[in-house]
Backbone as CSV, one residue per row, in Angstrom:
resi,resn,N_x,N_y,N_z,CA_x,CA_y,CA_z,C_x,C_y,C_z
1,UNK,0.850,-1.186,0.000,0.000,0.000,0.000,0.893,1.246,0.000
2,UNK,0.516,2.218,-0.916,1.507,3.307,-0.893,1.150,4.229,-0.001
3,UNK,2.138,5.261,0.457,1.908,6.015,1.630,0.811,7.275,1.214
4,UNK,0.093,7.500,2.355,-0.743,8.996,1.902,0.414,9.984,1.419
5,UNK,0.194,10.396,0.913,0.529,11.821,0.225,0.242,13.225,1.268
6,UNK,1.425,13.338,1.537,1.409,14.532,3.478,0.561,16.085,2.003
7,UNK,-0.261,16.243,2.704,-0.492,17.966,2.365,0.184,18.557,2.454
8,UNK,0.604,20.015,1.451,1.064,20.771,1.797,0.422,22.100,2.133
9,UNK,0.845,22.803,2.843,0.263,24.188,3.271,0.795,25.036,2.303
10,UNK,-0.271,25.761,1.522,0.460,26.574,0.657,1.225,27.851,1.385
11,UNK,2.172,28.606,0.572,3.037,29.080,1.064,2.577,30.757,0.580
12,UNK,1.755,31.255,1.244,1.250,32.666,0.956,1.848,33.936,1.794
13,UNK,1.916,34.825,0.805,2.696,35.877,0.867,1.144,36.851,2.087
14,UNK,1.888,37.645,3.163,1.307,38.198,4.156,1.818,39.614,4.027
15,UNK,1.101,40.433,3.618,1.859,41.785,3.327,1.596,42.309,4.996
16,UNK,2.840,42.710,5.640,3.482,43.657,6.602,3.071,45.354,6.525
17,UNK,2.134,46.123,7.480,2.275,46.853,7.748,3.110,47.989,7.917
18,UNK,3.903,49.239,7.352,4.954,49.648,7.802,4.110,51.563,8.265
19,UNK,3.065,51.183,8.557,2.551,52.817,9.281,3.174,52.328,10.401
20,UNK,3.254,54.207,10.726,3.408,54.788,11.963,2.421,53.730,12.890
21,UNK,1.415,53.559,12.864,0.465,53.683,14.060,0.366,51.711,14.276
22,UNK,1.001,51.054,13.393,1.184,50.288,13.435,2.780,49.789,13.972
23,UNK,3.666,50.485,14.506,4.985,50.431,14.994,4.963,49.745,16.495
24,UNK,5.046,48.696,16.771,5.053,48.460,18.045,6.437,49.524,19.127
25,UNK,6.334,50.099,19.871,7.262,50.404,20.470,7.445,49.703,22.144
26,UNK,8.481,49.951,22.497,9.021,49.593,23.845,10.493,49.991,24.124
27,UNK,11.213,49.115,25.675,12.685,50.114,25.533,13.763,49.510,24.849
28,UNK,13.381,48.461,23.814,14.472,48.284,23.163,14.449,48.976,21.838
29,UNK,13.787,49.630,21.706,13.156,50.653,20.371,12.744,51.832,20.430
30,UNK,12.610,52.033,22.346,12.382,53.975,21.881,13.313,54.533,22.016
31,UNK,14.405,54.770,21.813,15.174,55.835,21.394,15.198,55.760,19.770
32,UNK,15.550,54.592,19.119,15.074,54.882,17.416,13.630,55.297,17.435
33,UNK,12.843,55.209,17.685,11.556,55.906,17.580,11.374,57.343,17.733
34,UNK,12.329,57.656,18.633,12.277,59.011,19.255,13.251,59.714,18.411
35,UNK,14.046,58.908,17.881,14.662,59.430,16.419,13.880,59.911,15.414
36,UNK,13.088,59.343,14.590,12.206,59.124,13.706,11.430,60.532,14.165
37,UNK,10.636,60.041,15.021,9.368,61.156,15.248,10.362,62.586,15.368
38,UNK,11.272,62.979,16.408,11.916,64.318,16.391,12.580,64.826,14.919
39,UNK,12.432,64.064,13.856,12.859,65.039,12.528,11.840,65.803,12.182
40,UNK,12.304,66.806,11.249,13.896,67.418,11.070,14.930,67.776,12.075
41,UNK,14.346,68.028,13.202,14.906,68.308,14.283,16.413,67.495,15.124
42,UNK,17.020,67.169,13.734,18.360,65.972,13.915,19.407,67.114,14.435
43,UNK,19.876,66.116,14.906,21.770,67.573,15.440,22.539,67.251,14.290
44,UNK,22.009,66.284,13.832,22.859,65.315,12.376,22.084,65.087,11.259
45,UNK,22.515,65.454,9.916,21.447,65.527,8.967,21.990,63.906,8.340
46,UNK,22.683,63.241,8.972,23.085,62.035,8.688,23.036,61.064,10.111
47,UNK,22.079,59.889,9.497,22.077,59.107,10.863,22.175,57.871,10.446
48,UNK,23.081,57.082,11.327,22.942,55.531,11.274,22.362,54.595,12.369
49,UNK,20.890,53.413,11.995,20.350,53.024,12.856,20.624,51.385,12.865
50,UNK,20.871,50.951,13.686,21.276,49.756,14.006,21.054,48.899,14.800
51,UNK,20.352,47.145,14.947,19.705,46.508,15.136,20.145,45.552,14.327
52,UNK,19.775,44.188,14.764,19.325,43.088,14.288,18.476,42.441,13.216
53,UNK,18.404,41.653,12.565,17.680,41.169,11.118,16.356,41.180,12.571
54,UNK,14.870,42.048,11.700,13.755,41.830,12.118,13.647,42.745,13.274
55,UNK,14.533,43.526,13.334,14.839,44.519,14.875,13.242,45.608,14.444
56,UNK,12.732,45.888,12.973,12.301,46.922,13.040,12.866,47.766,12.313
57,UNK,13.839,48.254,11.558,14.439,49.117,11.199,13.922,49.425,9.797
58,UNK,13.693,48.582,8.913,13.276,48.708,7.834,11.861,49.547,8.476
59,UNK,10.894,48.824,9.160,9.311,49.410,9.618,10.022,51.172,9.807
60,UNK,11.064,51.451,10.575,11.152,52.697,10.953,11.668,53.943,9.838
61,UNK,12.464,52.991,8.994,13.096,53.601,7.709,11.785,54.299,6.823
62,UNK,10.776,53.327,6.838,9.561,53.634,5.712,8.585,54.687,6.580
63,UNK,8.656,54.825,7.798,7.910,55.770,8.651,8.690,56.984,8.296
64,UNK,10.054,56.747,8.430,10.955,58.279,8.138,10.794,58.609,6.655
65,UNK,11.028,57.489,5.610,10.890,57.512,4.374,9.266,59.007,4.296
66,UNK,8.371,58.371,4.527,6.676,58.868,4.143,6.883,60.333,4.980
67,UNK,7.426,60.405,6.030,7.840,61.914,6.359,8.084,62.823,5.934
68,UNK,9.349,62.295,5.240,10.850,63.137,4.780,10.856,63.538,3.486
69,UNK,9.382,62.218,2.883,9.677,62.186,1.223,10.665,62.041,0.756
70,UNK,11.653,61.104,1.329,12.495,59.837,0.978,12.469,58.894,-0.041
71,UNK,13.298,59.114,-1.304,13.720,57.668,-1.697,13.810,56.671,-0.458
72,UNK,13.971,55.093,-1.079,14.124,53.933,-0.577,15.421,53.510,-1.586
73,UNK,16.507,53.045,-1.223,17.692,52.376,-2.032,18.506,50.920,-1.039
74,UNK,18.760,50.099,-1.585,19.280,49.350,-0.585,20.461,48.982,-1.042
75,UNK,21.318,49.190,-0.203,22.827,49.317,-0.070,23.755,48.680,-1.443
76,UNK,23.384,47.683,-1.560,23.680,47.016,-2.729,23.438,47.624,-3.847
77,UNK,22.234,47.821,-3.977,21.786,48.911,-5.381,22.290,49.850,-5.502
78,UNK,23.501,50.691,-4.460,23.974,51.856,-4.560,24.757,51.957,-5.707
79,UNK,24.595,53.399,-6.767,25.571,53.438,-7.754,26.317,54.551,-7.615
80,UNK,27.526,55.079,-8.163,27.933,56.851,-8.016,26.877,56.867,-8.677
81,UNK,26.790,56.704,-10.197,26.424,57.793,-11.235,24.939,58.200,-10.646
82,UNK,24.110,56.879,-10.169,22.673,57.313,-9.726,22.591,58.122,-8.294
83,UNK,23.647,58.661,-7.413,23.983,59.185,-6.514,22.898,60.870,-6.340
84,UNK,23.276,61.678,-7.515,22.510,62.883,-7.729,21.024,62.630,-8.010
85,UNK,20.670,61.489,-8.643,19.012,61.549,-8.517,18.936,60.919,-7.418
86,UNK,19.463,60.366,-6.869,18.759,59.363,-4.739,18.416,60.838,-4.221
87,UNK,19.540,62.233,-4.706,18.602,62.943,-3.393,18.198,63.873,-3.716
88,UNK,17.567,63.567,-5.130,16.727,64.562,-5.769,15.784,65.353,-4.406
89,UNK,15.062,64.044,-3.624,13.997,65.079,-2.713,14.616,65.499,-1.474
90,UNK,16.016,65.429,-1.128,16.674,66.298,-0.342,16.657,65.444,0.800
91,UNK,16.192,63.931,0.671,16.207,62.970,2.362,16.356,61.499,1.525
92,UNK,17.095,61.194,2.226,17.022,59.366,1.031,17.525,58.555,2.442
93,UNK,17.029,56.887,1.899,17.295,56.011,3.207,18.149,55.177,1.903
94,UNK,19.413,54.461,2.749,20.463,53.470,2.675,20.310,52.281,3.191
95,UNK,19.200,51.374,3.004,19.085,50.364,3.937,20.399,49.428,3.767
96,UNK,20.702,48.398,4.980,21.485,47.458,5.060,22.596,47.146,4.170
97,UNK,23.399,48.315,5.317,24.865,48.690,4.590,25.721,47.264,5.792
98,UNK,26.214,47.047,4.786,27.158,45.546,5.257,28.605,45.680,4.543
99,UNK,29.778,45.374,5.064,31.094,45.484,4.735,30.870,44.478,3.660
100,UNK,31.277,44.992,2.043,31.726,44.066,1.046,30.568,43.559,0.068
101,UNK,29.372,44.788,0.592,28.283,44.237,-0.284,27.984,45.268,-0.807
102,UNK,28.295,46.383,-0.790,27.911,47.527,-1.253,29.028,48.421,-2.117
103,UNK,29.042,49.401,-3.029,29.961,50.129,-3.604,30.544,51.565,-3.026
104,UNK,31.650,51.036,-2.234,32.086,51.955,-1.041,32.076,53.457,-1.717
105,UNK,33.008,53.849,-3.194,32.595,55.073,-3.935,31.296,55.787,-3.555
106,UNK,30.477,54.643,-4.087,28.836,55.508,-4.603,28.852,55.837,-2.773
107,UNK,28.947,55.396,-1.566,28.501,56.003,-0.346,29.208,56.835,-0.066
108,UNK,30.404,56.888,-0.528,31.688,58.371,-0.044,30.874,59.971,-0.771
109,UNK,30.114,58.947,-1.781,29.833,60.457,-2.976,28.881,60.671,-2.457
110,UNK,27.909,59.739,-1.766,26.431,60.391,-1.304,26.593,61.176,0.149
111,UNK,27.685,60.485,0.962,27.798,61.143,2.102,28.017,62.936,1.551
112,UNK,29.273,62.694,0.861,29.914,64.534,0.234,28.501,64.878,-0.326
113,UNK,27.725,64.441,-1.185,26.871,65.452,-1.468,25.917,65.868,-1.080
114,UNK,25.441,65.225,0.105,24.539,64.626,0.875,25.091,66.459,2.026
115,UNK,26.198,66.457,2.187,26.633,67.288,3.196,26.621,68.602,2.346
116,UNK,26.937,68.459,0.971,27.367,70.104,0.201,25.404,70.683,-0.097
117,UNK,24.593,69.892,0.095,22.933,69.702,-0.101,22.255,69.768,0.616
118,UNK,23.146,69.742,1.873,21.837,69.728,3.257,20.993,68.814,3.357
119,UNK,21.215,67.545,2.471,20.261,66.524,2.585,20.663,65.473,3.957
120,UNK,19.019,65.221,4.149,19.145,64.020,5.179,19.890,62.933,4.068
121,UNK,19.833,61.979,5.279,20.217,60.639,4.917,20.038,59.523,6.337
122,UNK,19.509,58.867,6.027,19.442,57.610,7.269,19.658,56.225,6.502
123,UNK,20.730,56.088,7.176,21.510,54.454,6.849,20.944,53.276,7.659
124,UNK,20.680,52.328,7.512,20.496,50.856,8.089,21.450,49.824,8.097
125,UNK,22.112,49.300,8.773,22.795,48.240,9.000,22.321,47.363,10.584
126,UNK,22.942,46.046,10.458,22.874,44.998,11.534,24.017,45.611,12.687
127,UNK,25.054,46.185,12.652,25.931,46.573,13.226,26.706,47.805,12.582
128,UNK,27.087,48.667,13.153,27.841,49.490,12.712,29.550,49.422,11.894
129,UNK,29.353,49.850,10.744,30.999,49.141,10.349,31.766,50.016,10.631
130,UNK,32.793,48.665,10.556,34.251,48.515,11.134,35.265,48.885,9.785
131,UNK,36.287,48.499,9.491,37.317,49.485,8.249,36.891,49.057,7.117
132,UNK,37.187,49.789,6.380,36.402,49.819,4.612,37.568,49.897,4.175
133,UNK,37.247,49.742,2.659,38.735,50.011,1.864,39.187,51.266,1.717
134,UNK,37.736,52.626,1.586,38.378,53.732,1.836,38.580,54.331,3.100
135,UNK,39.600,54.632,3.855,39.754,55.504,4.840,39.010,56.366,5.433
136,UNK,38.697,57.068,4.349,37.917,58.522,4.452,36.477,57.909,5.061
137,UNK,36.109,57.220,4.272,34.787,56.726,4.173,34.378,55.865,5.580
138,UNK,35.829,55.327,6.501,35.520,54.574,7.453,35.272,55.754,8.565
139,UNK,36.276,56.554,8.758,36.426,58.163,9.394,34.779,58.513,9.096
140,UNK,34.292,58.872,8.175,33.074,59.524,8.127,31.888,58.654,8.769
141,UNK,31.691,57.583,8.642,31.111,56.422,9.346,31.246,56.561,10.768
142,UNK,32.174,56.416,11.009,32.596,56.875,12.677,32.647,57.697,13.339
143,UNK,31.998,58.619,12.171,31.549,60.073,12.960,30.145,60.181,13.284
144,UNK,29.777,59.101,12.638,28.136,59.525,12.636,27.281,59.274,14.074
145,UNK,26.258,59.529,14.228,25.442,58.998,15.068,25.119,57.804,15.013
146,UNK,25.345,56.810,16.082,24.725,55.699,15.644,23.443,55.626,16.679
147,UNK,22.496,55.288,16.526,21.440,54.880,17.489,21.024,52.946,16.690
148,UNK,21.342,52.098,18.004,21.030,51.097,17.794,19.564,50.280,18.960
149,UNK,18.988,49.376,17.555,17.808,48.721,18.289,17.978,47.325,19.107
150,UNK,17.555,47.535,20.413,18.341,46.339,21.152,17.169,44.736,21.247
151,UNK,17.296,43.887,21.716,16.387,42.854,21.155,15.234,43.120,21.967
152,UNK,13.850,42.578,21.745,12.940,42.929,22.626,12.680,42.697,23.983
153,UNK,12.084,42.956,24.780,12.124,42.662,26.198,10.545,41.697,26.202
154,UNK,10.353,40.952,27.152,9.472,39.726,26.930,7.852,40.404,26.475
155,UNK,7.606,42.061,27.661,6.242,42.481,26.807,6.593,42.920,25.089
156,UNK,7.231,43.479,24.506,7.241,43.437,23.368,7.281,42.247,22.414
157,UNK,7.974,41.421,23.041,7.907,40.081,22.265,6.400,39.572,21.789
158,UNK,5.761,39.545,22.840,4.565,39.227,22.975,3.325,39.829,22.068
159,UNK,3.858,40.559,21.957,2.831,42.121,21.305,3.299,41.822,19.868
160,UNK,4.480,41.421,19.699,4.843,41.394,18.069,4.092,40.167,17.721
161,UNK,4.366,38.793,18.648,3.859,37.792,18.387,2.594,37.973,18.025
162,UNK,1.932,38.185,18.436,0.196,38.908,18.786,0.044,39.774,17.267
163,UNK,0.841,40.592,17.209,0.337,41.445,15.650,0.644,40.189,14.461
164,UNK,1.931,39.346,14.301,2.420,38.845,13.343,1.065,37.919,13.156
165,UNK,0.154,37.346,14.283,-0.881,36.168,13.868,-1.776,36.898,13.491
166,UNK,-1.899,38.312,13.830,-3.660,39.076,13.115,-2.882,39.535,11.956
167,UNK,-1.409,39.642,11.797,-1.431,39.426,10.346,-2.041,38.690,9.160
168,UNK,-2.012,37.350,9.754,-2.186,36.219,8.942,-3.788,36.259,8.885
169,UNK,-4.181,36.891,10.067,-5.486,36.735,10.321,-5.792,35.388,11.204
170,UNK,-5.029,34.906,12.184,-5.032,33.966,12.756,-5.442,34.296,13.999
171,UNK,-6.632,33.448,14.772,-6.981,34.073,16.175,-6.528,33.408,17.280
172,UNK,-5.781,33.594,17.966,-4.883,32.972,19.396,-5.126,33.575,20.505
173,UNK,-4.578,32.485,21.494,-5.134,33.216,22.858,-3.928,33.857,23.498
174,UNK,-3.861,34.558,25.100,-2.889,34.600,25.865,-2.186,33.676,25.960
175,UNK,-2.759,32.465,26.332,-2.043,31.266,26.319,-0.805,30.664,25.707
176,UNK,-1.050,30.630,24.166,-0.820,29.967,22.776,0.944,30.944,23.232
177,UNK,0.614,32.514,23.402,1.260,33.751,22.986,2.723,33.290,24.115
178,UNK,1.977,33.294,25.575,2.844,32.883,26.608,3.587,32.306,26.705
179,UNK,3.151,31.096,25.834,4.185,29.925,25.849,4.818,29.625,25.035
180,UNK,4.758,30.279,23.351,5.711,30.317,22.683,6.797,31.320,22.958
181,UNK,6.085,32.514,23.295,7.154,33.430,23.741,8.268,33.032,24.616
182,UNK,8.251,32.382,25.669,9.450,31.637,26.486,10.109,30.570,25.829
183,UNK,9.735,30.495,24.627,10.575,28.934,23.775,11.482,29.368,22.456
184,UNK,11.336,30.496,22.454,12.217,30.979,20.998,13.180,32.143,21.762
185,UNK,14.175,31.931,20.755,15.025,33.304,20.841,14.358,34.700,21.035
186,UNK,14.999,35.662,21.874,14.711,36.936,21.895,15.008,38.023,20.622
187,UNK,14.092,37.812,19.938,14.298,38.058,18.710,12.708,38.364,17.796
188,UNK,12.921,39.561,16.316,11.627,39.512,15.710,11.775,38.787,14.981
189,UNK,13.011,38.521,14.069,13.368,37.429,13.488,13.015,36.068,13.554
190,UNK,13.036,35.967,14.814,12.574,34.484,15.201,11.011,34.420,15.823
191,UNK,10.773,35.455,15.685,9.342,35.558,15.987,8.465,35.423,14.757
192,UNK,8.876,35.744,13.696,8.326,35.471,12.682,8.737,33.984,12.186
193,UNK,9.701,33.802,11.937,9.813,32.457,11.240,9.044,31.184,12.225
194,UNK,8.478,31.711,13.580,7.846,30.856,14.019,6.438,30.611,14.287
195,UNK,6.202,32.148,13.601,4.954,31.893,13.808,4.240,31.536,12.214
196,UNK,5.280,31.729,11.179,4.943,31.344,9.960,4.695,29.816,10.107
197,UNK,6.025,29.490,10.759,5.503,27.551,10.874,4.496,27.486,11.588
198,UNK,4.074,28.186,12.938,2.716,27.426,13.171,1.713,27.765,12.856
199,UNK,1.617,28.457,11.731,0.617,28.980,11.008,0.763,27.883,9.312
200,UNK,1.559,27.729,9.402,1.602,26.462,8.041,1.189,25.269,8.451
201,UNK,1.531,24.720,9.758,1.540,23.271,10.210,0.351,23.272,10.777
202,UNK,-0.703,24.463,10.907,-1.894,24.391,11.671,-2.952,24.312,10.533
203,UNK,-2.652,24.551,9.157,-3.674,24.593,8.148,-2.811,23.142,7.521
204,UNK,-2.091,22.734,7.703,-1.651,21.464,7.094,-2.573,20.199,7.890
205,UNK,-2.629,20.458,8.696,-3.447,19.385,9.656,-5.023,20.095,9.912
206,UNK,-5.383,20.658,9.400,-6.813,21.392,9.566,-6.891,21.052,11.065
207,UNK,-6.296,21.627,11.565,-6.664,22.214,13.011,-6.639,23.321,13.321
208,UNK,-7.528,24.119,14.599,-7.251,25.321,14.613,-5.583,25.680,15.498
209,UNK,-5.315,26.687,15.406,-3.979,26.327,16.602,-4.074,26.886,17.833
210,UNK,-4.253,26.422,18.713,-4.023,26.277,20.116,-2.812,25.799,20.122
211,UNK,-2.644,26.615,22.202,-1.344,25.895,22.867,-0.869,24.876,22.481
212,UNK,-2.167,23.532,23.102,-1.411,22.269,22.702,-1.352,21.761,21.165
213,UNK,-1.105,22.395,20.632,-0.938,21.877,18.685,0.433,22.533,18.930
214,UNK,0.452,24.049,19.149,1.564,24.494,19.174,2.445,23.610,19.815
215,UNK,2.764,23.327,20.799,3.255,22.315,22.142,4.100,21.281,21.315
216,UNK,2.932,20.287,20.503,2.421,19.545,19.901,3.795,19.810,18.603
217,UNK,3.678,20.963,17.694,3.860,21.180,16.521,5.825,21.583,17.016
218,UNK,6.255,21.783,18.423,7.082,22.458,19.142,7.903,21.347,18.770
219,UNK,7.396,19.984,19.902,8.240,18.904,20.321,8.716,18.423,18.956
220,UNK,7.408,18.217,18.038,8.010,17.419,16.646,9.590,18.120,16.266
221,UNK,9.356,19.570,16.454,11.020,19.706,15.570,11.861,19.800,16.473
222,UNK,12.042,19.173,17.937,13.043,19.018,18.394,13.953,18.359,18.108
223,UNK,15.636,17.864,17.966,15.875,16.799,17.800,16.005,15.964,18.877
């Protein structure tokens, strides 16, 4: 007899919120928040914000973005030559600047013109970098402001957990929330990739998800 054929849960795209009023905050995130909201009012018309994959930063970039009337460019995509149109509207965001992935030139030229223009600029990275190939360019980096996002504290965890399932449109209790929250990393990162699985493995088995499925859906991927 051949084996059933396991279902699969299809794999659907959940579009993410990035309003203001949708920003969870707490204290591993209000001082970048308190960034954001106090512009123009910067001491620095150049800022670098820094956090963790899933920290939030992108959500805060697109809040400053809709402000500022900001381009969006991500680090990689940086070119010189396209340098003078990024700040055509006088504020542009740099997301996830990483040593060796980006074209150190095109950021030396946006910083200089960025400064001879009076334009904002807000950079994103996981950590703040360390030496580049240009000098100048590491010096100017290290001048900047950095404000970094620190991991969440257990009520925020909770609260993200909680938005990521009315994302999906999934209804859970305190319960379900409580007890995954103490089983994963302190992290949004890992708050999502877990609640994507128990949101796949709960329509794979047509059950609704509760604690014990979760529990249930927990132990299976232990090794």
């Amino acid at each position: 007899m051949s084996a059933r054929p396991r279902q699969l849960a299809l794999a659907l795209c959940h579009a993410e919120s990035f309003a203001r009023e949708d920003f969870l905050s707490g204290p591993s995130n209000a001082v970048a928040l308190a960034l954001i909201d106090a512009w123009p009012d910067w001491s620095h018309r150049t800022v670098m914000l820094t956090g963790p994959e899933g920290s939030g930063k992108s959500h805060l970039a697109a809040i400053w973005a809709h402000a500022a009337g900001a381009r969006l460019v991500a680090a990689r995509a940086l070119e010189e030559a396209s340098v003078p149109a990024a700040l055509t509207t006088g504020a542009l965001v740099v997301e996830d600047l990483a040593a060796g992935s980006f074209e150190e030139r095109a950021l030396f030229h946006l910083l200089n013109l960025a400064r001879e223009q009076e334009a904002f600029v807000l950079l994103t990275a996981r950590s703040a970098l360390a030496t580049l190939g240009i000098a100048d360019l590491t010096s100017r980096l290290k001048a900047l402001p950095v404000v970094t996002m620190a991991p969440p504290d257990d009520t925020l965890l909770r609260a993200v957990l909680l938005k990521l399932f009315c994302d999906r449109q999934v209804v859970v209790d305190d319960g379900l929330i409580g007890y995954v929250a103490t089983r994963i990393e302190r992290s949004f990162a890992a708050a999502r990739a877990l609640v994507a699985l128990l949101d796949a493995e709960a329509m794979r088995r047509k059950r609704p998800l509760t604690r014990a499925l979760a529990a249930e859906i927990l132990r299976a991927g232990e090794p």
